[in-house]
ZAMARGU-4260 file (C-alpha; in steps of 0.2 Angstrom, whole numbers, plus 5000, padded with zeros to 4 digits):
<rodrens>
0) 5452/4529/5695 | 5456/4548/5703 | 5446/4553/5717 | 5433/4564/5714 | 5420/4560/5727
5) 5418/4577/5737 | 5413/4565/5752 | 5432/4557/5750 | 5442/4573/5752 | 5450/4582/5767
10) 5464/4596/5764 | 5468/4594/5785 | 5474/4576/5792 | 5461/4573/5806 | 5450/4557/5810
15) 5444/4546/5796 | 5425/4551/5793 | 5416/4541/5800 | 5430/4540/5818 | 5422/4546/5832
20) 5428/4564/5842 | 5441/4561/5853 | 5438/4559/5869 | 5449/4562/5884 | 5456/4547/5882
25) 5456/4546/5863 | 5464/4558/5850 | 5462/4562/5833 | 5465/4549/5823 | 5463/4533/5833
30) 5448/4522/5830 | 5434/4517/5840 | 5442/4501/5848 | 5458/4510/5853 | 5466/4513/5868
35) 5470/4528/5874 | 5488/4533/5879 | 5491/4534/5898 | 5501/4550/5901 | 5515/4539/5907
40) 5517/4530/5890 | 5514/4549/5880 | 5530/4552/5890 | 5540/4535/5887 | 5535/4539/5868
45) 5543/4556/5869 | 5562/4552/5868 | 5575/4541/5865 | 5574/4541/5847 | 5589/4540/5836
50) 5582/4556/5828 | 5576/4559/5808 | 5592/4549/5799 | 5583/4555/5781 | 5595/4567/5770
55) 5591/4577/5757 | 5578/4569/5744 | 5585/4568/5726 | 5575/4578/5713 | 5560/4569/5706
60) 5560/4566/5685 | 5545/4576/5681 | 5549/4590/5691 | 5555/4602/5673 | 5542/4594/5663
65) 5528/4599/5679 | 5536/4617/5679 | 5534/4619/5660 | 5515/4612/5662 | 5510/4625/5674
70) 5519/4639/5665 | 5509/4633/5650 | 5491/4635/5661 | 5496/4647/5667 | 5497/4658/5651
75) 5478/4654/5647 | 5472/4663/5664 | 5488/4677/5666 | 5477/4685/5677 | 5466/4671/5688
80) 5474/4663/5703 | 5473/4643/5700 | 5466/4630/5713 | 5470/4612/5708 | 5467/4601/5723
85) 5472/4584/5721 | 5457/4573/5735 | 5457/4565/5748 | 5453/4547/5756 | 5438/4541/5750
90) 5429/4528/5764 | 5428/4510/5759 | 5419/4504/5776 | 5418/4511/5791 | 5436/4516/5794
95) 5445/4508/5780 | 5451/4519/5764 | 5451/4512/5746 | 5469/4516/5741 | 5471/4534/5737
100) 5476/4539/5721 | 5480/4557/5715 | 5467/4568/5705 | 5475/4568/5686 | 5478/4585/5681
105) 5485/4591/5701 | 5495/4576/5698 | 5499/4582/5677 | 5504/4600/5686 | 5516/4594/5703
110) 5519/4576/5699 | 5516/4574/5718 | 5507/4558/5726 | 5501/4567/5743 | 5482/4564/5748
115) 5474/4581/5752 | 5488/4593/5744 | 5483/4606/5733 | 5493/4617/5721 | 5488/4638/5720
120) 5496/4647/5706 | 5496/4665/5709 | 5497/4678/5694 | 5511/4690/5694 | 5511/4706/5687
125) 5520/4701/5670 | 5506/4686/5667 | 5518/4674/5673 | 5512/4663/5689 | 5520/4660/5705
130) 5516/4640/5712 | 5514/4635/5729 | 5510/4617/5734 | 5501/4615/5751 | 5503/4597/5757
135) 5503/4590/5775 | 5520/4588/5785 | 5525/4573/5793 | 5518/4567/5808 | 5536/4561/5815
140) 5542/4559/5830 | 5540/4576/5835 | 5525/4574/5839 | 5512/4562/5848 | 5501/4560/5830
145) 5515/4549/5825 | 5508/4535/5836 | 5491/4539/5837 | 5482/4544/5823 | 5480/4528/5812
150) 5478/4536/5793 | 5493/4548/5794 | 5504/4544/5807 | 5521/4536/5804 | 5522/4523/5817
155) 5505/4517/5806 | 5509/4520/5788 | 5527/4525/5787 | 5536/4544/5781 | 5529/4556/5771
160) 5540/4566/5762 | 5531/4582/5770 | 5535/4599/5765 | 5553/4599/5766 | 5555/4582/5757
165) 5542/4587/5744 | 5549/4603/5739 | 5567/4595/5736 | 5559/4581/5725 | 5548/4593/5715
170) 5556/4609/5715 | 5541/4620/5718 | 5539/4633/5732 | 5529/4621/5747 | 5519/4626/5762
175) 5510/4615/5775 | 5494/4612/5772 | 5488/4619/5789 | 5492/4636/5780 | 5480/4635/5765
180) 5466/4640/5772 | 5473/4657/5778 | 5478/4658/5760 | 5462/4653/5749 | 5453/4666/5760
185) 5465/4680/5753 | 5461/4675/5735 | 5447/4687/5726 | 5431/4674/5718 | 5432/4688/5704
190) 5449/4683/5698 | 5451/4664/5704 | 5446/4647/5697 | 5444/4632/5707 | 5446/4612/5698
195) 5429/4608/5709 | 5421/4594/5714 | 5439/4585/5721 | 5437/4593/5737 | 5424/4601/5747
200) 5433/4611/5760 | 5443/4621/5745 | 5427/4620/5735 | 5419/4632/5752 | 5434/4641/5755
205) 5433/4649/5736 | 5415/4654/5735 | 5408/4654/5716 | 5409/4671/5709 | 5393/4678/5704
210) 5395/4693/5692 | 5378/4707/5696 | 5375/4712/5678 | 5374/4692/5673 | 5369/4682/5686
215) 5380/4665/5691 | 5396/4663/5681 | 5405/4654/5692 | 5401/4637/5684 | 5405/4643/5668
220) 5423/4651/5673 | 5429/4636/5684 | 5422/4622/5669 | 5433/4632/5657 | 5449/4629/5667
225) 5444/4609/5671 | 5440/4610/5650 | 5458/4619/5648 | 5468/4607/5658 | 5461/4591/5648
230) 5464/4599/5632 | 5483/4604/5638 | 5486/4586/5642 | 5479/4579/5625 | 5496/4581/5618
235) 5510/4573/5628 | 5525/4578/5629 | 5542/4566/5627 | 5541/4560/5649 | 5524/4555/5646
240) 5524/4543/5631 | 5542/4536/5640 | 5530/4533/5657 | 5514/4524/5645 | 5532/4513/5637
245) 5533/4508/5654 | 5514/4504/5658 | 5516/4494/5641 | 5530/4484/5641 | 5522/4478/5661
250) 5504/4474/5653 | 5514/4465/5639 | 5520/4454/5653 | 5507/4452/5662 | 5498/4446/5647
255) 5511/4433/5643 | 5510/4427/5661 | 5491/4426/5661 | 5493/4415/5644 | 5504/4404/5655
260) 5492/4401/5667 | 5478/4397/5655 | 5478/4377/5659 | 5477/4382/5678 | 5464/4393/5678
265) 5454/4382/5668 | 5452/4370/5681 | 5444/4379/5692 | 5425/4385/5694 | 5430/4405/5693
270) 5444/4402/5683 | 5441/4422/5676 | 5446/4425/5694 | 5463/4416/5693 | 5468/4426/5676
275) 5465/4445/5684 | 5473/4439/5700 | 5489/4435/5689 | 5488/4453/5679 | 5486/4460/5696
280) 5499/4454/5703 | 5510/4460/5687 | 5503/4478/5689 | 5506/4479/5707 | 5526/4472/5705
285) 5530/4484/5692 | 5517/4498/5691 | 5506/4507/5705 | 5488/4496/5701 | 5478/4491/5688
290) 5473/4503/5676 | 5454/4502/5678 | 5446/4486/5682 | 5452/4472/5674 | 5440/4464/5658
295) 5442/4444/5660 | 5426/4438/5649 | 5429/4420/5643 | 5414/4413/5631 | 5397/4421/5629
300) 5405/4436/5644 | 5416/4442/5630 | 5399/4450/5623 | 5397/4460/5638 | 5407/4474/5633
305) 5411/4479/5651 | 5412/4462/5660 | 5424/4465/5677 | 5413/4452/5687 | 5429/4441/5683
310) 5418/4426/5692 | 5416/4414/5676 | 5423/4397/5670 | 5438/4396/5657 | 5434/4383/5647
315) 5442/4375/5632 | 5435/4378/5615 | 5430/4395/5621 | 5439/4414/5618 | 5446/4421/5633
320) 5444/4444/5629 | 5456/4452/5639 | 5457/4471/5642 | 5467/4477/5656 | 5482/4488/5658
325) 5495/4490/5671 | 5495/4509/5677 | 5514/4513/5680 | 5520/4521/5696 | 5521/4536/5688
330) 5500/4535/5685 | 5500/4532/5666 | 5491/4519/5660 | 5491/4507/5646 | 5473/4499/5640
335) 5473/4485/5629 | 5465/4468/5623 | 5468/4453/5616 | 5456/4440/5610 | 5463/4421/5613
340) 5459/4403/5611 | 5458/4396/5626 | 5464/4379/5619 | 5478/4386/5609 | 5468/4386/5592
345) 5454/4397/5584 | 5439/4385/5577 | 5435/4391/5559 | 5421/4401/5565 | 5430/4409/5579
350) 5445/4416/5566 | 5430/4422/5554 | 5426/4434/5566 | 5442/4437/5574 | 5449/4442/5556
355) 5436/4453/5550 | 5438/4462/5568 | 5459/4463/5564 | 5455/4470/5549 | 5445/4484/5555
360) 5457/4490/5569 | 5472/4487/5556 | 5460/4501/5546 | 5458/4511/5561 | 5477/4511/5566
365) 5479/4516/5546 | 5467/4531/5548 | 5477/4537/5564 | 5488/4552/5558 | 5489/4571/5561
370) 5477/4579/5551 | 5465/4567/5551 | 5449/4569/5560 | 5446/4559/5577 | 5432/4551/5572
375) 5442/4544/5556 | 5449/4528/5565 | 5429/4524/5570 | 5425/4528/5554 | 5437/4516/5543
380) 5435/4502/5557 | 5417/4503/5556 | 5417/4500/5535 | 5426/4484/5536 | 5414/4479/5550
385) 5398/4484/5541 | 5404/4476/5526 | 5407/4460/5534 | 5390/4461/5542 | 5383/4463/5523
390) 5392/4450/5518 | 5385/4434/5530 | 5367/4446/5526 | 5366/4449/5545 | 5365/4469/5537
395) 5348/4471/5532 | 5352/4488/5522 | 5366/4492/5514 | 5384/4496/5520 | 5382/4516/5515
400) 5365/4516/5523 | 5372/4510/5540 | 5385/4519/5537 | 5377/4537/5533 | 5381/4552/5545
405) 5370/4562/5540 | 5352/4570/5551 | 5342/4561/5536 | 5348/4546/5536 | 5334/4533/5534
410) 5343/4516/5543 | 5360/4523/5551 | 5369/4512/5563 | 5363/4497/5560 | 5378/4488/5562
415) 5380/4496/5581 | 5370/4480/5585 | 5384/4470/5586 | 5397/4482/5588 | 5392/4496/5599
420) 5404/4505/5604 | 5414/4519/5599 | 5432/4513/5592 | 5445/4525/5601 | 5446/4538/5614
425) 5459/4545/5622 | 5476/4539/5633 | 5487/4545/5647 | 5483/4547/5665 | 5468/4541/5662
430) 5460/4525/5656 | 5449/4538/5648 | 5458/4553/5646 | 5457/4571/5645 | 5438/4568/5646
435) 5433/4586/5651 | 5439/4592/5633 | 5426/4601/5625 | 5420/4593/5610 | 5430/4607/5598
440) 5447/4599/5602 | 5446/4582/5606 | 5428/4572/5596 | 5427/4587/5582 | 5447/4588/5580
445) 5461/4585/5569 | 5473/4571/5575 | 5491/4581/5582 | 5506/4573/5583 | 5508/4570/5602
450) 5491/4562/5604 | 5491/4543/5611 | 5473/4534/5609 | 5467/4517/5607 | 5461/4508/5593
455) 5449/4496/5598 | 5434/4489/5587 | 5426/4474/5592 | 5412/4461/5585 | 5398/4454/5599
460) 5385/4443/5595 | 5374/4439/5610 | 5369/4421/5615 | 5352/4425/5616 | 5353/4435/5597
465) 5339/4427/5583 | 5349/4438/5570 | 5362/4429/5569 | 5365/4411/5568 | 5367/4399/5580
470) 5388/4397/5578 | 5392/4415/5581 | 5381/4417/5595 | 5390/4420/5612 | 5406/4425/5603
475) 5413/4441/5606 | 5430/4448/5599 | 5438/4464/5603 | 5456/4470/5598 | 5464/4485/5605
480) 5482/4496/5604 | 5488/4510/5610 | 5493/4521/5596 | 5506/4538/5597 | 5500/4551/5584
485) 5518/4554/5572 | 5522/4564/5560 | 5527/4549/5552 | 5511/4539/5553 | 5504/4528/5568
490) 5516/4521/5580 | 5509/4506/5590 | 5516/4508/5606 | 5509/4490/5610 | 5514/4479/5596
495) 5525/4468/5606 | 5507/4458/5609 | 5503/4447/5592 | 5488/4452/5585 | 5486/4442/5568
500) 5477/4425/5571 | 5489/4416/5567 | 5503/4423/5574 | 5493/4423/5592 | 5492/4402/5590
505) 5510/4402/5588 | 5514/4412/5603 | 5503/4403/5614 | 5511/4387/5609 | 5527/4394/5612
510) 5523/4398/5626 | 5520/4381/5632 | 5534/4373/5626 | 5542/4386/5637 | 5533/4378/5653
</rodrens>
């Protein structure tokens, strides 16, 4: 998840927040329980280093597709400067940091992993833009920081490309960070828009403009260019879908290894625990982290649609939902569920449910081509839903009344109580992507080639749920891909998974012939 707790973000290293000031004996940086350095040891620290060995840093993949991104923002606003900070450290207790991870569209625009940086992209006179990326330099050797201050010294936590090392890898003018605040006080409110919200001392370096004749506007210019870079990022281009490939093919095998440890975790009390561990592990060996956190909901957890307490049994006779995705290094992630017999073998009741659920995604994964609308996947899922609902009478009006859209419609949505929630949205960067859209070009839009979304409907029926009768309470199914818009029709970037019934018994026993 990107970091956009104002409290987490710092555009100038210095002491974790809540470190106290340095003393006389304490510098910037160092905790309360650290010792000071004697001024004999400052000096001992001072040489006999073999000297910076690094030579130059080869150039990054993204770098031309970054270039083309911000040349393509930058022709909406040709005469607005751009502020797009990336965060900071955000305090998990006292003076630990969760790990950081880069805001989305700083990271869409420089492909750069630094906490703190921001990128400014200044108009030229032709409406072309010039970009600098402020990030901090390295606190080497030159310097006593590199033993003293525990978040970004390199004695602590190893290089930093720094500004030399980032520019080379990303091929974009850089300038240390100590110099950006020089250069957001030079920029005009009237003609600048800040992404805000990521970091507060950018966010009070570039006041709000506030225009005389119509009172406060700054909200409304600074939304449009955090609404503007999610609706340039609905469409990837040919790195990103290569970088969600990879996020895939690592949550295809991190799903195949949690299957494997089935039988394991099924002897232990918190068994769910056992199974994100193992998907964790594959996301941290061939990605940057999970995704978002991790749904492991075996028996009646499977009806709570965002169960990531992880803390239950795995018990045979019971469905195991899984939906997790590995994030790739590159920060795309992949997000995606399967539904599973625990014992290896769907009871007759479990299937029922489990079929009618993969035929409504296989419906929705049908719907999903340009030119239809985004809501048309939901909508073709939903029918085959509502149908079956009629069918075993738990649908006390009729499919087309549930069903009806409309502002009079009588009894719409009655179907939601067992499937509420919406069937797609949309991929990439984020588990939940290009979320600041407005509602023109992502919910009330055509599909476009280029657009990646899930496909996800899914059937709960609640243990405690008099509607329904007593086999189906406490199960919950949901199936979920990740489909690529094409011009020549839906393209399941996660179909290496088995989806079909049967075909998901099969794999699971071959599986352990395999152990």
């Amino acid at each position: 998840m990107e970091n956009t707790d104002p409290a987490g973000a710092a555009p100038t290293a210095g002491p974790p927040p809540n470190s106290p000031a340095p003393t006389d004996e304490r510098e910037a940086g160092q905790a309360s329980h650290d010792q000071g350095p004697s001024d004999a040891f400052r000096r001992f620290m001072a040489d006999g280093w073999a000297g910076d060995a690094d030579g130059p840093t080869a150039r990054d993949e993204i770098a031309p597709y970054a270039a083309k991104r911000r040349a393509t923002l930058g022709d909406r606003f040709p005469t607005d400067a751009l502020v797009i900070p990336t965060g900071g450290w955000r305090v998990r207790a006292n003076d630990t940091d969760y790990p950081f991870r880069p805001g989305s569209d700083f990271f869409w625009l420089t492909g750069c992993h630094e906490p703190d940086a921001v990128v400014v992209l200044h108009p030229g006179p032709a409406g072309d833009h010039e970009a600098v990326l402020y990030v901090a330099d390295r606190s080497d050797r030159s310097s006593s920081a590199f033993y003293t201050d525990r978040r970004y010294g390199e004695l602590w936590v190893g290089p930093r490309p720094g500004v030399r090392g980032t520019a080379q890898a990303l091929e974009v003018d850089c300038r240390p960070l100590s110099e950006l605040p020089a250069a957001l006080g030079r920029l005009s409110p009237a003609t600048t828009r800040v992404l805000r919200g990521y970091d507060p001392r950018v966010d009070a370096l570039v006041l709000p403009y506030t225009a005389p004749e119509s009172g406060p506007v700054a909200l409304d210019r600074d939304a449009e260019l955090a609404a503007t870079l999610s609706e340039l990022r609905l469409i990837k281009d040919d790195h990103e879908v290569a970088m969600l490939g990879e996020a895939i093919a690592a949550t295809v095998t991190g799903f195949t290894e949690c299957v494997r440890e089935l039988g394991r975790a099924a002897r232990l009390a918190n068994g769910e625990r056992w199974l994100e561990g193992t998907f964790w592990r594959r996301a941290r060996v061939d990605g940057n982290d999970v995704g978002y956190g991790s749904i492991v909901a075996c028996g009646h957890h499977a009806t709570t649609l965002h169960w990531v307490r992880d803390d239950g049994p795995v018990r045979l006779g019971d469905l195991a939902l899984l939906d997790m995705g590995v994030e790739s290094r590159s920060l795309y992630t992949a997000d995606v569920t399967r539904t599973l017999p625990i014992s290896g073998r769907f009871t007759d009741t479990q299937r029922q449910v489990y079929d009618v659920v993969a035929r409504a995604q296989q419906a929705g994964v049908e719907a999903t081509r340009p030119g239809a609308t985004y809501l048309d996947p939901h909508r073709a899922a939903m029918r085959v839903i509502a149908e079956a609902l009629h069918d075993w009478d738990l649908l006390p009006v009729s499919v087309d009344e549930s069903l009806d859209e409309s502002k009079t419609a009588r009894h719409a949505g009655l179907h939601r109580r067992y499937t509420l929630h919406a069937t797609s949205h949309m991929l990439g960067l984020d588990v939940h992507d290009c979320a600041q859209a407005r509602d023109e070009h992502y919910r009330d839009a055509a599909l476009q080639a280029g657009m990646v979304l899930t496909v996800e409907p899914g059937l709960y029926f609640q243990p405690d749920d008099l509607t329904v009768p007593p086999e189906l309470r406490g199960i919950g199914v949901r199936i979920e891909d990740d489909i690529l818009v094409t011009g020549d029709g839906p393209r399941n970037l996660s179909a290496a998974l088995p989806r079909d019934s049967r075909e998901i018994e099969d794999w699971m026993e071959r599986l352990g012939r395999e152990d």
